[in-house]
Structures are given as C-alpha cells and as structure tokens.
C-alpha positions in Angstrom: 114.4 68.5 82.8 110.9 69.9 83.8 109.0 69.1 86.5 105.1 68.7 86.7 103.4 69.2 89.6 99.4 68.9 90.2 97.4 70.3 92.3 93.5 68.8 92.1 90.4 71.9 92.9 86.8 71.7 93.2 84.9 74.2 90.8 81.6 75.2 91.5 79.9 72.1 89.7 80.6 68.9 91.6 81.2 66.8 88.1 84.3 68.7 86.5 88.0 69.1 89.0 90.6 70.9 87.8 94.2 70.0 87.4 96.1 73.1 88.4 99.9 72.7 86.9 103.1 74.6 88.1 103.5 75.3 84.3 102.1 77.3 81.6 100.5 74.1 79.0 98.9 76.4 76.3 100.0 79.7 74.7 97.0 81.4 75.5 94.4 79.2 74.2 91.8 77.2 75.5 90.8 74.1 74.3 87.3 71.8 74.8 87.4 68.3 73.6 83.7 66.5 74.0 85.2 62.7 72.8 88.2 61.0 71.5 87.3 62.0 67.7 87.0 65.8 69.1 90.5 65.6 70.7 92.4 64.6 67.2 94.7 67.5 68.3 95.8 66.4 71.7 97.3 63.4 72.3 96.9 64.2 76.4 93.1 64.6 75.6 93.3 61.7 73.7 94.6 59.4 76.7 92.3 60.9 79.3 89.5 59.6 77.4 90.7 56.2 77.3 89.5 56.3 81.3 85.8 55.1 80.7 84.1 58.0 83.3 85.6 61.3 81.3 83.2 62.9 79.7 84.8 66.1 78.8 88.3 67.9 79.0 89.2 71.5 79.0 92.8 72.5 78.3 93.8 76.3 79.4 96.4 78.0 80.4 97.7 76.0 83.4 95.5 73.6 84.3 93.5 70.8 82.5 89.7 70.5 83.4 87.5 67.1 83.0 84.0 66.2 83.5 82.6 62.7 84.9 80.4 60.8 83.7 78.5 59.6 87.1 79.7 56.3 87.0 82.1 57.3 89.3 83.1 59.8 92.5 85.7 62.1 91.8 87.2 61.1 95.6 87.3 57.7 93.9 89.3 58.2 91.1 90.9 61.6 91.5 94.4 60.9 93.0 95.4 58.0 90.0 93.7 60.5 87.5 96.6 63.6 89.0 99.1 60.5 89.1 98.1 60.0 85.4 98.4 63.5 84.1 101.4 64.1 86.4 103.7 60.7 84.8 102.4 62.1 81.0 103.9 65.9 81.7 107.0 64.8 82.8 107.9 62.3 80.6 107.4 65.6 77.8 104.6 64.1 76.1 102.7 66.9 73.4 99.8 68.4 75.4 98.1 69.8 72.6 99.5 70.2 69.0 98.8 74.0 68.2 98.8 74.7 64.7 100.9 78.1 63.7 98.4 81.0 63.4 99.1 83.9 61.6 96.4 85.6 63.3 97.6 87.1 66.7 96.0 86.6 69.9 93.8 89.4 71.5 95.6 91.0 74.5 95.2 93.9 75.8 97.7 95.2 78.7 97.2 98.5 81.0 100.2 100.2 82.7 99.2 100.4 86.7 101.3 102.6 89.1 102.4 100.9 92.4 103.8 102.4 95.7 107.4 102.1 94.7 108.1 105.0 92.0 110.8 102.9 90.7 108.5 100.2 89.3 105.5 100.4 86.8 102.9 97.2 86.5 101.5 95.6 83.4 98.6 93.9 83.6 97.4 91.5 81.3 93.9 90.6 80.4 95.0 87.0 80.6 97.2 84.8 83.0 100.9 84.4 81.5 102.9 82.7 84.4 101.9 79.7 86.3 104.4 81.0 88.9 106.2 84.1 90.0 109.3 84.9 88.6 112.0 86.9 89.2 115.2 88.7 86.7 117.5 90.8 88.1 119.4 90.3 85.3 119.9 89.7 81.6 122.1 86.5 82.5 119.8 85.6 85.0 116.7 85.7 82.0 118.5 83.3 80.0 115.5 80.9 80.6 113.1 84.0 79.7 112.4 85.5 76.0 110.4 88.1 77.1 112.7 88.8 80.5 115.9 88.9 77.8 114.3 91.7 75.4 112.7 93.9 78.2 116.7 94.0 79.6 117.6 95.3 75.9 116.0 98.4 77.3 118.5 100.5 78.7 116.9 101.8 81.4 115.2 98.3 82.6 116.8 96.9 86.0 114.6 94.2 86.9 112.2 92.1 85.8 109.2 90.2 88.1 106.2 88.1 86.4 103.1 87.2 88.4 99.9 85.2 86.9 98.9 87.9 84.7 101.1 91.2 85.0 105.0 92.3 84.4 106.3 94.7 86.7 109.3 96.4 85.8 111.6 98.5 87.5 113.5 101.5 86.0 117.0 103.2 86.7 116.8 106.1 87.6 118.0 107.7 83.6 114.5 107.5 82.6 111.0 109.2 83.9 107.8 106.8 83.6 106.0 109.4 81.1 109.2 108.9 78.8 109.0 105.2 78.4 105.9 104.2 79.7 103.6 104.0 76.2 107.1 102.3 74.7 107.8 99.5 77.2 102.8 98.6 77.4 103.4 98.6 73.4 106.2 95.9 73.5 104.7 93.8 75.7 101.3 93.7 74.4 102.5 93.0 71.4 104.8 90.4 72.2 102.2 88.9 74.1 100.0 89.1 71.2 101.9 87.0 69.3 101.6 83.9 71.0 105.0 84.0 72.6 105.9 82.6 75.6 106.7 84.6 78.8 109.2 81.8 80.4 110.5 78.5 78.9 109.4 75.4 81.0 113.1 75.4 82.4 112.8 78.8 83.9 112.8 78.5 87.6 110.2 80.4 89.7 110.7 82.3 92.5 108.1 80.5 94.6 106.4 76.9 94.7 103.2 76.2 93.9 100.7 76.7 96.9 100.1 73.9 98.2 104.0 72.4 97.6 105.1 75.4 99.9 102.6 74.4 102.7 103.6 70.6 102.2 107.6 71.5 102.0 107.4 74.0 105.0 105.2 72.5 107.5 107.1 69.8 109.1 110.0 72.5 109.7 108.2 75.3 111.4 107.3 75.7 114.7 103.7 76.6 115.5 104.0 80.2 116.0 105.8 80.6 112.4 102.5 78.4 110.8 100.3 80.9 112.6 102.4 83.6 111.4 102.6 82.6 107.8 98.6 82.1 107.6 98.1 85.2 108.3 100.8 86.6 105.6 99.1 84.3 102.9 95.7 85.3 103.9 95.8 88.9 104.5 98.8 90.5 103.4 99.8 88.7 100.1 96.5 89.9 98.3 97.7 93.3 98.7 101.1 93.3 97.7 100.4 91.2 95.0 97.5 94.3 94.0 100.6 96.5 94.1 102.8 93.9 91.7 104.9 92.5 94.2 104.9 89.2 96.6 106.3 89.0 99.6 107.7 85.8 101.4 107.9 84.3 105.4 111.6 83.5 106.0 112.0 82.6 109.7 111.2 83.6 113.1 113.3 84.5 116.1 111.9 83.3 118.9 113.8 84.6 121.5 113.4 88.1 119.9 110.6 87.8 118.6 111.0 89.1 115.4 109.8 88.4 112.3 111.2 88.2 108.8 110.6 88.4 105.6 111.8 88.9 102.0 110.0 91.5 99.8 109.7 90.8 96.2 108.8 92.4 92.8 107.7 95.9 93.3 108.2 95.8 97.5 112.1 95.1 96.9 113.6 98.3 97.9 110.3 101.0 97.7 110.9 103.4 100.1 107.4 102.5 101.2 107.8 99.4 102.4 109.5 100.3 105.8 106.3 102.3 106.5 104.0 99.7 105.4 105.5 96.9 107.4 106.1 98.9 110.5 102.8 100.5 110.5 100.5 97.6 108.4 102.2 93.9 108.9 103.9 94.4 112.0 100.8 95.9 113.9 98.4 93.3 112.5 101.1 90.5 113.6 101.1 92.3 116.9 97.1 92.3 117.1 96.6 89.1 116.2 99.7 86.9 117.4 99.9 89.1 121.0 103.2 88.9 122.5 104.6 86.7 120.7 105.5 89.3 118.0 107.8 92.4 118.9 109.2 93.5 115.2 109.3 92.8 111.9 112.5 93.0 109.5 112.4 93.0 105.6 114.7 91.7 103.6 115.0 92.9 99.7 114.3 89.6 97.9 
C-alpha cells in the first residue's frame, strides 16, 4: 500500500501554500481548476472546494497548490487542510482523471558528463521523481518500468533517479560515444510518452526532507545535527549537480570520524576519495574544529 506524505511551503505570494507529496500525482501535466464546475476532472479538486476559503487549486507534478480566499489565515487552516489531502491520497482516491492522449508530451533530455567516467546523466526539462531512487538491478526495478527497460541494455549496471535526471552507469564493454545518442533517445522518448518513471510502490532511497529531519533528530547527538546541516547545506547541491546524492550515516565520537554513503554517480568514482579527503573532510574540519579528524565513504 502507498504512503502519502505532505509537506506544507510558503510560495512567494502569501495567499496560495503548496502541498509537496513524497509521490509523483500527475504524468507530467499541470492542472488549474478556478471552481467546482472547472474541476469536473478531479475528484481531489472537487473536494478541496467543498472548504468554503479555496479559491483556486493547481495540481503538478508532486504537489497540489491552492489559493484563499481572505476569509481565512493559512496558519489557521493549513494543518487540517494537509490532514485532508493526506487521508484522501492514502485511501487511493483518483487525483485527477487524465484522459488518454495520443499526442506525446514535450520533453527534451541532454546527456551531462559527471566526475565518475563510469556514469553518464540525463537531465530532464521536467521533474520525473518525487524521490531518489536507486536499481542496482533488474530484480531490484521490478517496481520501475523505465528502471526494467534501461537493464535490457546490456551494458547498463545501475540505475539512480533524482527529481529531474537518470544517471546511468555503464560496464565497462561499452564506451559513452558508442551508446550515448542510443540510451538520451530512449529515454526522451519514453518520457515523452507520458510513462511513468516509478510505480507508487517503488521505494526511494531517501525520505522526504523534512521526514528525514523529523525521523533522525531525536537519535543524533549534537555534533552529528551539526554535521549533517552542513552536508545538506553545502555539500548535497553539488553532488546532486554531478547526478549523485550522498547520505550522513553516523559518527564516531571517540575517533572522530565521519561517515557516509555515496550514491548515484559518487558510488565507486575514483574521484570521490579525492573529493571527500580534500573537499568534505577539510570543510568538516574548518567548520566543526576538532571535533572532526576523518571522513570514510561508504558505496551506497
């Protein structure tokens, strides 16, 4: 059975919050419904306006946006509006009832090397995860379409989704000028035809933000809170740039070490030692002092 998460963000005009969900709720569409008549397509839509302050909804990719009326504060209402949404998704209620289109939907997707001559990125002009995902295998894509037909490929080994980009990584039988224009081709296209990336059982590699800060925080110690703030804050963008993640396991306190688990295109690069000893571990050192003497990775 799936599970729904919310997580409620401000936008830049004080009247519409969106409703960020672990999971994907469109194909690639967006959808604006201005009343109840408008929203004849969507029975979620549909219910929201039932509430007497919604003035408008926007459904897109993973999140569902609405507009207030001012008859009320969002602080007011907010928490039994993500309650709402969040008791709707799981019980598997239809979101929005997409009519089959023959015409494909526009994507475009650019190959983008990464440090790690092993694996090649694809980046999509649109998001196509909620989550980050992870296939190592075709048994362990069972959950993923996409996943399943890129391991049909001989020389594909893994597999590792992010918001908007596939990075795969190659055996060494093939060269990146050989299969590179073959593998951008497939994806576009099967991107282009409305398909989705994972199923809503597929199980991501990583929570939603703010579940992993809830879930850790009342286990780690104040030096591993410091430690993974500055991980999320400064180090993550990067990696993610070069189509990998990488994740805080644990620290040693009596060593001093740090470790973590490298992800996507960081799992096993031969660049990764240098970049950790010479990027993370001296910016951990700089900014945590002495309480940081090395730092281990881990291939995720």
């Amino acid at each position: 059975m799936t599970e729904f998460n919310i997580t409620v963000s401000e936008t830049n005009n004080p009247a519409i919050l969106k409703f960020e969900t672990n999971h994907m709720l469109t194909n690639g569409k967006n959808y604006e419904f201005k009343n109840i008549d408008d929203a004849q397509n969507s029975p979620l839509a549909q219910q929201l306006f039932y509430l007497p302050f919604i003035k408008t909804v926007y459904i897109s990719g993973n999140f569902i946006g609405l507009e207030r009326y001012d008859i009320v504060e969002w602080s007011d209402v907010k928490d039994e509006v993500a309650q709402q949404l969040v008791d709707y998704l799981n019980e598997g209620e239809p979101i929005v009832n997409e009519a089959e289109d023959t015409e494909n939907i526009a994507a475009t997707v650019y190959a983008e090397v990464t440090p790690n001559p092993a694996v090649m990125k694809f980046v999509c002009n649109r998001k196509i995860v909620a989550q980050t995902f992870e296939f190592k295998n075709i048994d362990e894509a069972k959950d993923s379409e996409l996943a399943k037909k890129l391991f049909h490929f001989p020389y594909v080994k893994q597999v590792f989704f992010d918001e908007n980009y596939v990075s795969v990584t190659k055996y060494d039988v093939a060269e990146w000028e050989e299969i590179n224009m073959e593998l951008r081709e497939f994806i576009r296209n099967y991107l282009s035809e409305g398909n989705a990336v994972v199923s809503t059982e597929a199980k991501a590699i990583k929570k939603d933000e703010t579940e992993e800060v809830q879930s850790t925080l009342p286990e780690l110690d104040d030096t591993s809170l410091q430690i993974v703030a500055i991980l999320d804050e400064y180090v993550k963008p990067a990696v993610a740039s070069d189509g990998g993640n990488i994740l805080f396991q644990s620290y040693e306190e009596d060593t001093k070490t740090v470790n973590v688990i490298l992800q996507g295109a960081c799992s096993g690069c031969p660049s990764s030692t240098f970049t950790l000893k010479n990027g993370i571990e001296t910016m951990l050192k700089n900014m945590m002092g002495d309480k940081v003497n090395e730092v281990v990775a881990l291939n995720g």
